[in-house]
Backbone as CSV, one residue per row, in Angstrom:
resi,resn,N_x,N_y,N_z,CA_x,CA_y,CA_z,C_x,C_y,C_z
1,UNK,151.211,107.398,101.547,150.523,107.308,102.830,149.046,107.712,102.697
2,UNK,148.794,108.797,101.850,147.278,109.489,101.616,146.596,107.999,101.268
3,UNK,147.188,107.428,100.052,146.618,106.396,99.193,146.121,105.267,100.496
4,UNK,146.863,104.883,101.410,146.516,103.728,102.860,146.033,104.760,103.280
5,UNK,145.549,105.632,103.900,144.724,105.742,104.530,143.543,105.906,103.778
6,UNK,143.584,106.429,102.666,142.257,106.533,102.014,141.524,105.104,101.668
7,UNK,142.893,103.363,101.453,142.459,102.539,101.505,141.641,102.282,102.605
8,UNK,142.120,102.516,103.652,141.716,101.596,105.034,140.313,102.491,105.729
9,UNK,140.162,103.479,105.384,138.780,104.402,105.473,137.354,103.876,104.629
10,UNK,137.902,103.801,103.653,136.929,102.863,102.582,136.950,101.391,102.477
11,UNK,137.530,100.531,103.154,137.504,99.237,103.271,136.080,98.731,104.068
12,UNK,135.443,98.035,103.786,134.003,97.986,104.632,134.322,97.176,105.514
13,UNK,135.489,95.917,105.511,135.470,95.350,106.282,136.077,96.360,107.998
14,UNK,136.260,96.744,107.541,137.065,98.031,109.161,136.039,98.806,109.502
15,UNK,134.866,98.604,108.964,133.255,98.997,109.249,132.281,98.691,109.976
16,UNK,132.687,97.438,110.313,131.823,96.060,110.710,132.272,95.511,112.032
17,UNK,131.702,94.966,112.612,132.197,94.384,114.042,132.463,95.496,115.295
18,UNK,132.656,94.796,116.345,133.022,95.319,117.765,134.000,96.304,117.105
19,UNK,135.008,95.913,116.630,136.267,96.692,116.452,136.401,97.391,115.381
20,UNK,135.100,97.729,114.449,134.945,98.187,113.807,134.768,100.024,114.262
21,UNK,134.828,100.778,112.365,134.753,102.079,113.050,133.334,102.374,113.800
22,UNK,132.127,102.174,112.941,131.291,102.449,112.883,130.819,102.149,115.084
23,UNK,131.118,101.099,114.913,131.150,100.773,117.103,131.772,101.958,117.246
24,UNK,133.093,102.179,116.663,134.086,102.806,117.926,133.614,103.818,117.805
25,UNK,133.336,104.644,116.367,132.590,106.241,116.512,131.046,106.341,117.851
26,UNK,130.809,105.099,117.668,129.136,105.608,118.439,129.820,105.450,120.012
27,UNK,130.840,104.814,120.097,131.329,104.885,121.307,131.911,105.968,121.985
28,UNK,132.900,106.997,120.705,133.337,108.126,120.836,131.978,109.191,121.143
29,UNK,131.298,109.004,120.369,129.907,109.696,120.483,129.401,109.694,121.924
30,UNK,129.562,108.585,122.401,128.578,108.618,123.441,129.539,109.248,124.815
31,UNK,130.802,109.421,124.975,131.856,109.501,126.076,131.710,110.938,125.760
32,UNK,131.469,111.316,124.621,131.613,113.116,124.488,130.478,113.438,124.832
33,UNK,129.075,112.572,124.328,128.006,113.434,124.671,127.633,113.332,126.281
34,UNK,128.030,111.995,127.158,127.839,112.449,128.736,129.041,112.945,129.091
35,UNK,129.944,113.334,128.229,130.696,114.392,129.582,130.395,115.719,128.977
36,UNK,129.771,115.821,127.939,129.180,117.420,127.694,127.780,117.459,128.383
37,UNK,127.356,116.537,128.415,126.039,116.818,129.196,126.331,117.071,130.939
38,UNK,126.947,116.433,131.287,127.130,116.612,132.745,128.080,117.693,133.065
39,UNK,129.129,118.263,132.224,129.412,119.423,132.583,128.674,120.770,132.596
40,UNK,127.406,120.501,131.158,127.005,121.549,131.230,125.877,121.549,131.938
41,UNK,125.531,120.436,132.614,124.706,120.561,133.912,125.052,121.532,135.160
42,UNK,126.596,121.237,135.513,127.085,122.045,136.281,127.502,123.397,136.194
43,UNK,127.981,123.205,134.416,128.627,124.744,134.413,127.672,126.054,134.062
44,UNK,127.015,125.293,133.329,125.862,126.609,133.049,124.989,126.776,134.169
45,UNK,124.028,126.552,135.264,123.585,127.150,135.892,124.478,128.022,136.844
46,UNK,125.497,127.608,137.099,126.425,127.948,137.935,127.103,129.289,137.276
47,UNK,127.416,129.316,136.271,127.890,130.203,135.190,127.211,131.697,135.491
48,UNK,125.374,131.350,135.189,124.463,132.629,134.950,124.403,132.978,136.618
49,UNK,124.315,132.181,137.746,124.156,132.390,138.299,125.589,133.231,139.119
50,UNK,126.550,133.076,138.974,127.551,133.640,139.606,127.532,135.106,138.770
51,UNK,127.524,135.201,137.528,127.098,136.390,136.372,126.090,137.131,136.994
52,UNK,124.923,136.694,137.186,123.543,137.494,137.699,123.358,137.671,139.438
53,UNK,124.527,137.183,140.368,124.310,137.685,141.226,125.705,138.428,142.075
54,UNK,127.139,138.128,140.584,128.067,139.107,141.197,128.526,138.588,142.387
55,UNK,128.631,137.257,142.922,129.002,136.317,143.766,129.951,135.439,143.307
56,UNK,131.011,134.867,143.872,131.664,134.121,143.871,132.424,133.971,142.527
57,UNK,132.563,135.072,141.867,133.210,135.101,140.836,134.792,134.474,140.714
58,UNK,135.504,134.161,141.887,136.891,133.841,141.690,136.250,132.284,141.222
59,UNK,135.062,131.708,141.054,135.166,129.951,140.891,135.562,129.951,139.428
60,UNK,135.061,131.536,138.377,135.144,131.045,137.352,137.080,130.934,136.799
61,UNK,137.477,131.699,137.792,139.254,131.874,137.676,139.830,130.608,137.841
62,UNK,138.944,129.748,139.012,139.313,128.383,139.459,139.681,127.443,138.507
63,UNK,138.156,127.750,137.958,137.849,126.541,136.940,138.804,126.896,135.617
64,UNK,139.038,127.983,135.359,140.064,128.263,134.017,141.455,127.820,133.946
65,UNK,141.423,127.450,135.815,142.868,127.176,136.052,143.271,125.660,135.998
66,UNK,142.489,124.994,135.946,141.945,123.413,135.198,142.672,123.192,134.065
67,UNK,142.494,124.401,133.211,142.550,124.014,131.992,144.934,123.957,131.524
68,UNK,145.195,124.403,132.963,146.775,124.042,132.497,146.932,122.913,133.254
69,UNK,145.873,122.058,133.649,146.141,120.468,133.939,146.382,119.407,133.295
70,UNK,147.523,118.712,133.429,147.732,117.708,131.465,146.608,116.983,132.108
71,UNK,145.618,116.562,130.491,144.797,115.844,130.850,145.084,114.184,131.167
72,UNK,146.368,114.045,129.611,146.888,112.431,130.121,147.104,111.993,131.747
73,UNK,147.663,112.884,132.157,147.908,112.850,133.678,146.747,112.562,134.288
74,UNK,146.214,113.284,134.438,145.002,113.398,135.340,144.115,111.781,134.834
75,UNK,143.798,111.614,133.598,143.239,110.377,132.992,144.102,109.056,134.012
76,UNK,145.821,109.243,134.470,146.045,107.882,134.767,145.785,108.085,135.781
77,UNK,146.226,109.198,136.786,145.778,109.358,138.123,144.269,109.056,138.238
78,UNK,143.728,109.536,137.759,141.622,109.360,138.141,141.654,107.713,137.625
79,UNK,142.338,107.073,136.971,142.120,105.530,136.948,142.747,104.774,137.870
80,UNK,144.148,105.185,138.313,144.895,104.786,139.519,144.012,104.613,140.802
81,UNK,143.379,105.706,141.158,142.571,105.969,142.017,141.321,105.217,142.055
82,UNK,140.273,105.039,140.863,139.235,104.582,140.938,138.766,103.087,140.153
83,UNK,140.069,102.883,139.954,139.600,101.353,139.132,139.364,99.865,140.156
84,UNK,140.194,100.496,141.594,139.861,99.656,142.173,138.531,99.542,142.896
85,UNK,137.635,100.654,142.573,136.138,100.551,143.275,135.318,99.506,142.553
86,UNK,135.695,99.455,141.586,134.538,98.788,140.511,135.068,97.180,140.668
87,UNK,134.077,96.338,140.826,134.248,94.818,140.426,133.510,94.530,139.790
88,UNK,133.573,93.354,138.929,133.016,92.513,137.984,133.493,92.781,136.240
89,UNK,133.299,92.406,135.669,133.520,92.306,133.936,132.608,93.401,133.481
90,UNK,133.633,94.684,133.836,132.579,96.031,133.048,133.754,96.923,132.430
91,UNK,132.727,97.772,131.887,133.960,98.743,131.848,133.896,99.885,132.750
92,UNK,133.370,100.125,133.925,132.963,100.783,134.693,134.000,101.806,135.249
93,UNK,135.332,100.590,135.488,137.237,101.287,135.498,137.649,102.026,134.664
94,UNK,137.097,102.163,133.773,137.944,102.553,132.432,136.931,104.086,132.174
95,UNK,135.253,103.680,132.248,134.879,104.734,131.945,134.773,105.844,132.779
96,UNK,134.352,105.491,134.183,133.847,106.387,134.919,135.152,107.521,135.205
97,UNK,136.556,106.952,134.960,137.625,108.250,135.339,137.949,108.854,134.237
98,UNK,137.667,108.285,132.890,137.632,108.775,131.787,136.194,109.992,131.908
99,UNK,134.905,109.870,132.214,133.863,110.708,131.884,134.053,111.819,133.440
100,UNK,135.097,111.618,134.068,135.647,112.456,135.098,135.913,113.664,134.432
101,UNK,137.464,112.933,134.064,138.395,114.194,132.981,137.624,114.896,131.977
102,UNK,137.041,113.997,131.004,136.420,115.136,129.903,135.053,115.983,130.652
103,UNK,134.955,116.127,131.884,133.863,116.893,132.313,134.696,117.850,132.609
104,UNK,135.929,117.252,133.673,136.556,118.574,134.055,136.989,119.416,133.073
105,UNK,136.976,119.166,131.711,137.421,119.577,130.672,136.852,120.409,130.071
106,UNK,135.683,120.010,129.908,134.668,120.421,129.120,134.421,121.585,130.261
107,UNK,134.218,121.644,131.675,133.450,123.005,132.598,134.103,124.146,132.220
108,UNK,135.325,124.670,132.137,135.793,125.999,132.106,135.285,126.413,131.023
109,UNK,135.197,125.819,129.708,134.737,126.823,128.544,133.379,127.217,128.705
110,UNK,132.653,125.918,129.280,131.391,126.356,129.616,131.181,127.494,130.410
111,UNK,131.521,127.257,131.506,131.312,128.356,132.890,131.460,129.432,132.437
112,UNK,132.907,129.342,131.458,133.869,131.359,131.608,132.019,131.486,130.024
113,UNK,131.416,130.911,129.289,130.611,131.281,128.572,129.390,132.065,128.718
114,UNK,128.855,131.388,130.004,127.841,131.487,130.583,128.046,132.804,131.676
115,UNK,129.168,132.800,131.921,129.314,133.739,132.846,129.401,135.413,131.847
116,UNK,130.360,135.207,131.159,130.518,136.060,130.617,129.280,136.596,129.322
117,UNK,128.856,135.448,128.792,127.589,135.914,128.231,126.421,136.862,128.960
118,UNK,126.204,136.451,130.603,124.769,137.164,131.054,125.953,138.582,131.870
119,UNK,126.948,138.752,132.284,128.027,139.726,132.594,127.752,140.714,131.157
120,UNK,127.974,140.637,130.074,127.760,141.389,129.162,126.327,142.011,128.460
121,UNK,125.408,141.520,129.136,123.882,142.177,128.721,123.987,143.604,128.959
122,UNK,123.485,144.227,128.469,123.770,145.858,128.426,122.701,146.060,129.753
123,UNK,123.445,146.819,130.647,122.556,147.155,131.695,121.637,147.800,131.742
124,UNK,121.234,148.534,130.335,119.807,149.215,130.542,118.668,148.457,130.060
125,UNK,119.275,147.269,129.574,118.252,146.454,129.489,117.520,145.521,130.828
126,UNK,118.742,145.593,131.579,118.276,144.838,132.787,117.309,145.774,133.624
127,UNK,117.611,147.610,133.649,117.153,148.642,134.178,115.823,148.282,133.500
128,UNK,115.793,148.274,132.401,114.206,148.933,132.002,112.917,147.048,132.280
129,UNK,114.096,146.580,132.683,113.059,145.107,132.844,112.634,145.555,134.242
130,UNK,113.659,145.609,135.566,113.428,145.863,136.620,112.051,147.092,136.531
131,UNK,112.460,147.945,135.446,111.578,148.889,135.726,110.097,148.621,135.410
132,UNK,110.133,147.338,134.675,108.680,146.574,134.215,108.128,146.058,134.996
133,UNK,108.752,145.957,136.517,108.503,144.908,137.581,108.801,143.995,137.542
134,UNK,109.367,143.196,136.510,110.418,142.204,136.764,111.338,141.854,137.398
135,UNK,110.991,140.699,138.813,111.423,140.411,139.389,113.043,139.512,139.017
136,UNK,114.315,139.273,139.925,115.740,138.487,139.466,115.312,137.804,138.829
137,UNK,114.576,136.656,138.826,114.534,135.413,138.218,114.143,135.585,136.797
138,UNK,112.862,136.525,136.688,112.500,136.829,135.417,113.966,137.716,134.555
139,UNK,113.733,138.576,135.267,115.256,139.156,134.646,116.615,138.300,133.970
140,UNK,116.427,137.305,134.685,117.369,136.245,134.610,116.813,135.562,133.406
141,UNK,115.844,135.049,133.614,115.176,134.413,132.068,114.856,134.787,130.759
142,UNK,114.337,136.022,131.095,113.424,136.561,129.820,114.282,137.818,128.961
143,UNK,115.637,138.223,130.179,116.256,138.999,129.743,117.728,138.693,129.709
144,UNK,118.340,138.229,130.441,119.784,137.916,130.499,120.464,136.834,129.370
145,UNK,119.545,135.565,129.920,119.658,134.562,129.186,119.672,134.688,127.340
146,UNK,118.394,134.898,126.863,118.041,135.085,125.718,119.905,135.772,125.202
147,UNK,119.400,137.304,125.748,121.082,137.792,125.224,122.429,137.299,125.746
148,UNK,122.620,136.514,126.350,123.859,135.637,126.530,124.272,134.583,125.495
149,UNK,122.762,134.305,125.113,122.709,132.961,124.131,124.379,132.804,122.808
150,UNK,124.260,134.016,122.259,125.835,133.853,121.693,126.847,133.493,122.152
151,UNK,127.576,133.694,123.994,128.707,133.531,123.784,128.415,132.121,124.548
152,UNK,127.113,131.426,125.099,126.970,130.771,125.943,127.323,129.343,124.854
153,UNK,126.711,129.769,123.557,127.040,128.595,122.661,128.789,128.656,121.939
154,UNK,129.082,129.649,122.187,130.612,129.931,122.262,130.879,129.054,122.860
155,UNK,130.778,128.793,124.306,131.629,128.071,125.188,131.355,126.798,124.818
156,UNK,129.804,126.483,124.605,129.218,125.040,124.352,130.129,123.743,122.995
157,UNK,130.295,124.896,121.880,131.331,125.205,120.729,132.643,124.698,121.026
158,UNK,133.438,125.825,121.849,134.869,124.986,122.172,134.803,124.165,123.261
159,UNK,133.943,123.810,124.499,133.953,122.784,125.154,134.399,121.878,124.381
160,UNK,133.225,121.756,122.929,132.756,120.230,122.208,133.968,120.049,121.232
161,UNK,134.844,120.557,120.943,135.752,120.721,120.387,136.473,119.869,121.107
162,UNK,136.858,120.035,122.326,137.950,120.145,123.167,138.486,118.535,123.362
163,UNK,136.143,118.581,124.009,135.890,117.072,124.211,136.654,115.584,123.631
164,UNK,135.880,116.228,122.429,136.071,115.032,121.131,137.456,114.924,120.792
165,UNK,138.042,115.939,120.616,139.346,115.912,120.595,140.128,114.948,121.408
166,UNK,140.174,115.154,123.032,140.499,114.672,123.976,140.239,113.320,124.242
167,UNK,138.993,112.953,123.831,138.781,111.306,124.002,139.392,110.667,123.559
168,UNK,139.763,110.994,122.787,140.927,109.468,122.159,142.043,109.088,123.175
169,UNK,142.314,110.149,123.892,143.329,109.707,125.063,142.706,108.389,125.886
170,UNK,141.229,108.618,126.321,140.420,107.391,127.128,141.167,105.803,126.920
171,UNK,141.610,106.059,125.375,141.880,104.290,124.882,143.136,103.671,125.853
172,UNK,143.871,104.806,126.120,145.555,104.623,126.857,144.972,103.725,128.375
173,UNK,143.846,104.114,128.480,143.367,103.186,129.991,142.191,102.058,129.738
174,UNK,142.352,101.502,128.575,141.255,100.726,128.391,139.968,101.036,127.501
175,UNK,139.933,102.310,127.562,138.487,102.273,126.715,138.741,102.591,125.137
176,UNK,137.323,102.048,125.211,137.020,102.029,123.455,137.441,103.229,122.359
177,UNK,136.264,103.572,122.073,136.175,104.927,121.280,137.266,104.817,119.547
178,UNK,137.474,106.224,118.974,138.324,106.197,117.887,140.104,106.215,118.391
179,UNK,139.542,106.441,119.703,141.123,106.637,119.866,142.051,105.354,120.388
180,UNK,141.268,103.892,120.101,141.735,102.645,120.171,142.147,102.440,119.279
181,UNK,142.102,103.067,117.813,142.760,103.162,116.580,143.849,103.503,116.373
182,UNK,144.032,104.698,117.450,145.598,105.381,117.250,146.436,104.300,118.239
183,UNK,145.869,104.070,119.759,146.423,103.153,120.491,147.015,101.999,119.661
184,UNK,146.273,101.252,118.891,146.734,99.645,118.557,147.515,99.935,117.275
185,UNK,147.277,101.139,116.307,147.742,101.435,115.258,149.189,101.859,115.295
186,UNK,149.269,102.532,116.365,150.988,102.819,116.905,151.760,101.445,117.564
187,UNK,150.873,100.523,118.379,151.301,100.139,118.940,151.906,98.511,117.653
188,UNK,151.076,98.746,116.710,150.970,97.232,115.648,151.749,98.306,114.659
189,UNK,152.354,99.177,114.411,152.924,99.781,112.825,151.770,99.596,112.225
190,UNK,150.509,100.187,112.263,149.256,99.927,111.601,149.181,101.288,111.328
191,UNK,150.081,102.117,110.807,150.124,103.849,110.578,149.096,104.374,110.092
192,UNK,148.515,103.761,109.126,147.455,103.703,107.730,145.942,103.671,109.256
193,UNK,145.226,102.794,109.791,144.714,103.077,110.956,144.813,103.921,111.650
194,UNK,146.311,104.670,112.200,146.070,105.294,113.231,145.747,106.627,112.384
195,UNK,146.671,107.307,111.430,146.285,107.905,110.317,144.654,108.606,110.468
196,UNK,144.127,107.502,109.807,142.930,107.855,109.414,141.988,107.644,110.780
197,UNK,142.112,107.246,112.241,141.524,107.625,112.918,141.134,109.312,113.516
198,UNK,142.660,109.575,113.200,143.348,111.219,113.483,141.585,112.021,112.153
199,UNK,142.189,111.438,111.257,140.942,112.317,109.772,139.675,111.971,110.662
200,UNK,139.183,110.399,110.914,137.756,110.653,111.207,137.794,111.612,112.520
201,UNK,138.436,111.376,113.760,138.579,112.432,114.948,138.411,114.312,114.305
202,UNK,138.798,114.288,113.396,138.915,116.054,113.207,137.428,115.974,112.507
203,UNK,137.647,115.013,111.596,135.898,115.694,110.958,134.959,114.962,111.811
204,UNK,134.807,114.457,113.212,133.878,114.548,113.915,133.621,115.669,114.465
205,UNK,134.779,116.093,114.445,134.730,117.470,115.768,134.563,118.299,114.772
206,UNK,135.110,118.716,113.685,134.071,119.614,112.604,132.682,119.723,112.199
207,UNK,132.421,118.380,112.269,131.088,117.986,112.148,129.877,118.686,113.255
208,UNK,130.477,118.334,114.330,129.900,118.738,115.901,129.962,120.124,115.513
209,UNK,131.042,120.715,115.103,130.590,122.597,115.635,129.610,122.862,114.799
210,UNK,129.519,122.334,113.150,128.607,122.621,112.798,127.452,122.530,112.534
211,UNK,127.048,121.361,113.308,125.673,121.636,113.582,125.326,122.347,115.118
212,UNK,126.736,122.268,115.711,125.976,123.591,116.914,126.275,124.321,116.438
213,UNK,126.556,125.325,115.196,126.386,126.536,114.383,124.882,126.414,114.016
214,UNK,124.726,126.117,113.491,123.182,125.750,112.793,122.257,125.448,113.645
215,UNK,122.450,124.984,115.075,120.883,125.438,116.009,121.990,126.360,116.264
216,UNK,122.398,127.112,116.676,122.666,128.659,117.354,122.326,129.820,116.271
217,UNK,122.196,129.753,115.355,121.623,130.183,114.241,120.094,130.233,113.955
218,UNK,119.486,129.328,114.798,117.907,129.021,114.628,117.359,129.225,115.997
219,UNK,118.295,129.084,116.850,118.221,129.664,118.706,118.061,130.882,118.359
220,UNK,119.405,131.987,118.427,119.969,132.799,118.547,119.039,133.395,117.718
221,UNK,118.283,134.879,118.439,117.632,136.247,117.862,118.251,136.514,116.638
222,UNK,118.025,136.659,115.515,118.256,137.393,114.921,118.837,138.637,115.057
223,UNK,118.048,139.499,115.950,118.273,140.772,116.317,119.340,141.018,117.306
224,UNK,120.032,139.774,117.523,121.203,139.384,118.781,122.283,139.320,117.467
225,UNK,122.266,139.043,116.352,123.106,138.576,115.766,123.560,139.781,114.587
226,UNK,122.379,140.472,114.478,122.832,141.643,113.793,123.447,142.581,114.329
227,UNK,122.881,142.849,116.200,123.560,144.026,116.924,124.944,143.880,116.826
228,UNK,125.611,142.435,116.935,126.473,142.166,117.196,127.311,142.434,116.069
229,UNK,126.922,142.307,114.865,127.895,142.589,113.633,127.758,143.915,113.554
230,UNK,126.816,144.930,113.550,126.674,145.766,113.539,127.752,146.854,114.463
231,UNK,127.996,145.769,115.776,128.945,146.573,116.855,130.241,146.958,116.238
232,UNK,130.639,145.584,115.811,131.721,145.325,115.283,132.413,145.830,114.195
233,UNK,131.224,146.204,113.057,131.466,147.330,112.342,131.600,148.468,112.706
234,UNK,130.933,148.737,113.226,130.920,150.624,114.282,132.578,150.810,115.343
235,UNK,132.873,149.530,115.762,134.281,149.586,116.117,135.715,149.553,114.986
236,UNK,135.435,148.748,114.051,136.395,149.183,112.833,136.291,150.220,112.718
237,UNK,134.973,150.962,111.902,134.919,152.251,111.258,135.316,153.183,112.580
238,UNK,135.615,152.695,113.864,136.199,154.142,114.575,137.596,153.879,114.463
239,UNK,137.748,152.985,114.717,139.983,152.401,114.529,140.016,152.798,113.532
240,UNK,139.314,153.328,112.397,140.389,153.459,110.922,140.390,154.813,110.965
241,UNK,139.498,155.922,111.313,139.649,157.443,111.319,141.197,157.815,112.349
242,UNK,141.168,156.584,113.926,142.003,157.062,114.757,143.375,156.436,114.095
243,UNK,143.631,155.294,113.425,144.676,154.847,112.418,145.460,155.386,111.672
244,UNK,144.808,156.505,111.173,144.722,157.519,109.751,145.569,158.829,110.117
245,UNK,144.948,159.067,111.353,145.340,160.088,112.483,146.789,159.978,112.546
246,UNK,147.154,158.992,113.043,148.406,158.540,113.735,149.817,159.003,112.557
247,UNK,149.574,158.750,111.573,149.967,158.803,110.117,150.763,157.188,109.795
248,UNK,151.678,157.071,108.960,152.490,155.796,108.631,153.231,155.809,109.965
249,UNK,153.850,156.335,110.355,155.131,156.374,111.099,154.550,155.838,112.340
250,UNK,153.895,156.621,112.576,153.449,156.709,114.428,152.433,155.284,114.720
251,UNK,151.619,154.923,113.755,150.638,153.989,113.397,151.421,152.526,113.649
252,UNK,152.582,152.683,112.815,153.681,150.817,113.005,154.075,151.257,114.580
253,UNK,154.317,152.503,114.923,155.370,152.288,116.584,153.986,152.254,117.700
């Protein structure tokens, strides 16, 4: 089986054309990058802002509660519902309830990121800004934000994960993408296809975290990134004195 899929990955002709990979990836590409863009339109301002003003915090419980929604479901329902708005020869049916779901998808990791990133700024940092005369907004910018930046790309991280992952479901209602590979590949005994759509799907989404590792790495302070290991060490080295304490016995119960 390794040997067919490794054929049908390297075949150029499965490269080429509409139905080729090279279409269907830029197609996958493009369904992940507007429903990551439009969620994180919504979820991140919404995020810092519920974080920095201690308001309406049950939305971020809301939105987490999304996430035990099957998405297949929701994908046929949001097409049930909206395929009959659209007329003419588009794909307008297929995409617009598809770039529904992977938004709703994509918001909770965002939101609980954003929220919880500017929620965790150490409050004497916010004290000694206020005490600079720094007004919310600045506070919000020059101080919250900056140090949120880690877990905010956390969320950005497994959103994009989630995303890419998830699109391949889109194909079950018509649309394109890599996950028309697994669709026609199951549906034709084309195993060797669906196979190796599954390989390119994971190392896209590997691909994706790591280059949002690598700008969060060139974003992200330095001095944000050392406190943070630094914490983390200072919390081991106290669990192992209180560990030690406990002795063998008391330590396993």
């Amino acid at each position: 089986m390794i040997d067919q899929i490794w054929t049908w990955l390297t075949d150029g002709a499965n490269w080429s054309g509409d139905d080729g990979i090279t279409h269907r990836l830029v197609q996958h590409l493009w369904y992940s990058g507007l429903s990551l863009l439009i969620a994180a339109v919504i979820a991140l301002p919404l995020g810092t802002w519920i974080a920095h003003s201690g308001r309406a915090s049950w939305l971020v419980t809301a939105a987490n509660s999304l996430r035990a929604v099957p998405s297949l479901g929701l994908l046929f329902a949001a097409s049930m519902l909206l395929s009959s708005k659209f007329t003419g020869d588009t794909d307008l049916p297929y995409l617009v309830p598809s770039i529904i779901v992977l938004t709703i998808l994509a918001i909770p990791p965002l939101l609980a990121g954003a929220y919880s990133g500017v929620r965790e700024v150490d409050p004497a940092a916010r004290d000694a800004a206020r005490g600079m005369g720094m007004t919310g907004g600045e506070v919000l910018r020059q101080v919250e934000l900056p140090n949120a930046l880690p877990l905010i790309f956390s969320g950005l991280r497994s959103a994009t994960l989630q995303v890419i992952a998830t699109a391949t479901i889109a194909a079950y209602i018509g649309l394109g993408g890599l996950g028309a590979f697994l669709r026609d590949g199951i549906a034709l005994n084309e195993y060797a296809a669906a196979a190796g759509a599954s390989v390119l799907v994971a190392v896209l989404a590997l691909a994706a975290d790591l280059l949002l590792g690598v700008v969060q790495r060139l974003v992200v302070s330095p001095g944000l990134r050392t406190t943070r290991t630094r914490t983390r060490r200072n919390r081991r080295a106290d669990a192992t004195p209180a560990a030690a304490a406990l002795g063998p016995t008391n330590a396993r119960s």
